[in-house]
C-alpha positions as CSV (number, residue, x, y, z in Angstrom):
1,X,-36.5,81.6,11.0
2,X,-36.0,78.1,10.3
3,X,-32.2,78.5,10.6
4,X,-33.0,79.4,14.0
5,X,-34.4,76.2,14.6
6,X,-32.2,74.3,13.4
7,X,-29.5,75.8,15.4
8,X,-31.4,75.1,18.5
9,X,-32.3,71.4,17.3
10,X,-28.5,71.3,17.0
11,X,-27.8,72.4,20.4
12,X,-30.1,70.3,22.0
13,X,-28.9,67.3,20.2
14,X,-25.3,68.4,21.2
15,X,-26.2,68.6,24.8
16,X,-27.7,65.1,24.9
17,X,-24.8,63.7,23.6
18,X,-22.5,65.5,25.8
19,X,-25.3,64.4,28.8
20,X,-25.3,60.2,27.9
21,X,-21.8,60.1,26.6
22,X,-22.5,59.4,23.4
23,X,-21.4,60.4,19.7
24,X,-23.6,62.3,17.6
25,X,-23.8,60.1,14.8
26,X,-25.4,57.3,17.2
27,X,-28.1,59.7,18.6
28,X,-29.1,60.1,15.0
29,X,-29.2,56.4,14.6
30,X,-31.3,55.9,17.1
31,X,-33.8,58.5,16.2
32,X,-33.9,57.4,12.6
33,X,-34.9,53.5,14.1
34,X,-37.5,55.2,16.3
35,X,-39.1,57.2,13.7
36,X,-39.1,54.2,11.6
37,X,-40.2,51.6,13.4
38,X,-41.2,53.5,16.8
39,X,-45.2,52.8,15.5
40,X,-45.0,49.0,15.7
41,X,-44.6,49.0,19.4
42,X,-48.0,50.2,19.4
43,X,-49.7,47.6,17.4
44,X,-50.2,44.9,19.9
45,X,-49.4,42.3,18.3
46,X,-48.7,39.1,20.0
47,X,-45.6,37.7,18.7
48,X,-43.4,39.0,21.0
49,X,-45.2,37.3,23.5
50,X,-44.8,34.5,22.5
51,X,-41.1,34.9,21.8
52,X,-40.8,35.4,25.6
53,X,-43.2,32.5,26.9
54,X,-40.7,30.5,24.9
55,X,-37.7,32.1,26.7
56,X,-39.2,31.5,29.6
57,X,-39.7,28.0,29.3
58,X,-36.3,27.2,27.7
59,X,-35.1,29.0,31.5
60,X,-37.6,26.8,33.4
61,X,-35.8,23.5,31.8
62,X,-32.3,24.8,32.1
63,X,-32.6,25.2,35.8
64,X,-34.2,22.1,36.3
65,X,-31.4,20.5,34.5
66,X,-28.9,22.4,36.8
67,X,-31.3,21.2,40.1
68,X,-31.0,17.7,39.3
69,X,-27.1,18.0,38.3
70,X,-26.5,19.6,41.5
71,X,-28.6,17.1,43.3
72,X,-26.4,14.5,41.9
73,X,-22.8,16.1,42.4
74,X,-24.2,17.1,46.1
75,X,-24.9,13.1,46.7
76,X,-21.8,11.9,45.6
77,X,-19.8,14.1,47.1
78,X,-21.4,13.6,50.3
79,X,-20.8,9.7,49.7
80,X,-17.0,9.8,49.1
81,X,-16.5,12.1,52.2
């Protein structure tokens, strides 16, 4: 009986691959990282929040950088017109 299983687990996976476009060997991958680490997005911790507050604020002074740069370039080449 368990052969049977297998067989359908096999088919299944086959058809998933065949579905995505992907290679078998990847879809294995990527069950192996879930089953490893699939727990710790669960945990709640807050570290990953941070990580993005962080993005976010590197963002926030990029584009004010690029506001006054453009604010610049858009005053001097409205000068030498």
């Amino acid at each position: 009986m368990r052969t049977d299983l297998s067989l359908e687990y096999d088919k299944i996976m086959a058809e998933l691959c065949q579905e995505f476009g992907i290679v078998n060997s990847q879809l294995h991958k990527w069950k192996k990282a879930l089953l490893d680490g699939g727990a710790g997005v669960f945990k709640g911790t807050s570290k990953p929040q941070q990580s993005a507050n962080i993005d976010i604020d590197k963002l926030h002074a990029t584009i004010g950088r690029l506001k006054v740069e453009n604010d610049f370039l858009e005053r001097v080449l409205g000068r030498s017109r």
